[in-house]
N, C-alpha and C positions, 0 to 999 in steps of 0.2 A: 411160891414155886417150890419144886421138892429139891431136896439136897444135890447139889450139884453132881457128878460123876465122879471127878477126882477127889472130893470129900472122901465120897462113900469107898474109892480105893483107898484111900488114906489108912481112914477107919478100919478096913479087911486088917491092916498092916498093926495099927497101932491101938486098936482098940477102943476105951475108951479117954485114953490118955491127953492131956491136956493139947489142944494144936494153937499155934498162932497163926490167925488170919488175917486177909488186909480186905475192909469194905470199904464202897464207896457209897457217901450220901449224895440226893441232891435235893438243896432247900431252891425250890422253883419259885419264882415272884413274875407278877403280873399288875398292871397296874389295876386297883379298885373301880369297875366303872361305877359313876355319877361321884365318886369320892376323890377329888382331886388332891394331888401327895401323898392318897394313903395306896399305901401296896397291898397285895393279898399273897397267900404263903399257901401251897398246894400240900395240902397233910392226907394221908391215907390212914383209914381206923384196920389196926391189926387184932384179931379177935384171938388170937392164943394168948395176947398178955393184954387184950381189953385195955390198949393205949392208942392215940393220933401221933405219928409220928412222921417225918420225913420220907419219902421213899431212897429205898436204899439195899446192898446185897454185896457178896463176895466176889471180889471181884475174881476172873477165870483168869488163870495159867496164862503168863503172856500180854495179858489186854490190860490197856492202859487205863487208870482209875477213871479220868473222867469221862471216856467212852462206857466205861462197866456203869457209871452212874448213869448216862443219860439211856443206857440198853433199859438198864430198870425202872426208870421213869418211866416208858413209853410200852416195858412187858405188863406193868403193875397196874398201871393208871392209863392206858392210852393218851399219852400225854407225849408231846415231842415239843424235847427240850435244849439249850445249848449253854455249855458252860460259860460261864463269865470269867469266875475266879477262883480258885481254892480259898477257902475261908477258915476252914481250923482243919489241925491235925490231933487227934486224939487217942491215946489207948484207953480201952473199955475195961472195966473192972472183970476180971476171967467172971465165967459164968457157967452152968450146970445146966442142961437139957435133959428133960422128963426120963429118957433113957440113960441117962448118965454121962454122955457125953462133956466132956468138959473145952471150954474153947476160950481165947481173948480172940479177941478184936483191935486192931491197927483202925480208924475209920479214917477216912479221908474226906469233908464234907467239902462240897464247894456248891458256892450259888450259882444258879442257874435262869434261865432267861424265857421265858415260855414263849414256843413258836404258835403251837396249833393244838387241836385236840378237843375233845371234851372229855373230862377225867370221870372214869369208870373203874370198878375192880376189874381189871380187866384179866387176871390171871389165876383168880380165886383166892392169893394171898390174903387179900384184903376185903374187910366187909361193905365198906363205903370210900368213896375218894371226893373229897371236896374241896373246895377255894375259902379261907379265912380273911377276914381283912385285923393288919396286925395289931390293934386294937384291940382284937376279938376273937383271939384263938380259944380253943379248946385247953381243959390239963393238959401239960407235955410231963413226961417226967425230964429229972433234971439234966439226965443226959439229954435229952433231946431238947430243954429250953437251952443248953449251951451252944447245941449246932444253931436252931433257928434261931437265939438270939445274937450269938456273933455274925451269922448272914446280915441279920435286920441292922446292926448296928457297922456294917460296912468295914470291919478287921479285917481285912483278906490277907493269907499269907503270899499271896500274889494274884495278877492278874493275868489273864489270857492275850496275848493277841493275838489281832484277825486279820 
């Protein structure tokens, strides 16, 4: 999806100067059919940094992290999802955009619980959106083995209730 709006105001303003942001992830799980106790992990392949990663986005002005997570699960992936738990809080090492932009990251990952869907690029972000069973993931980089692997290993900084 392209740079949000007030991003790109931001940037009229500040340039290229460093901003701090707050994303939200969501590591979606499903149970593995014919594979009984093993779960599956919903990863979308992003082709500007040729990695499988969580889906996930900045979250908007206002909107609460785990509503911004489950918006982008269901913009990226046609996937609709519901949170469980927050499961890590993380800041990202600042980072540098082709144009120079420079930005951190606040993320906020929480697991999430698969309602429906069948997962599609659905937004052109992404080149592929698939189900892994955890076993049998793809490379993650290590940021992203940190979020899916504290979801898989059940650490949540808290839980939801319904």
């Amino acid at each position: 999806m392209a740079t949000p709006g007030f991003i790109l105001a931001l940037r009229e303003r500040v340039g290229s100067h460093p901003l701090w942001l707050m994303s939200a992830s969501a590591v979606v799980l499903r149970p593995s059919p014919g594979r009984p106790g093993v779960r599956q992990v919903l990863l979308a392949h992003r082709p500007d940094f040729d990695v499988w990663a969580a889906v996930g986005g900045i979250i908007d002005p206002g909107e609460e992290p785990a509503v911004a997570a489950a918006r982008e699960c269901l913009e990226e992936t046609g996937v609709v999802a519901e949170p469980e738990a927050l499961a890590w809080v993380h800041a990202q090492a600042p980072a540098t955009y082709p144009n120079g932009d420079r930005v951190q990251f606040l993320d906020l990952t929480f697991r999430f619980r698969y309602v429906s869907g069948d997962p599609h690029p659905a937004d052109g972000e992404n080149s592929e959106v698939a189900w892994f069973d955890e076993d049998a993931l793809p490379p993650l980089s290590r940021e992203m083995q940190g979020r899916v692997g504290t979801v898989l290993a059940g650490r949540d900084v808290t839980r939801f209730e319904r």
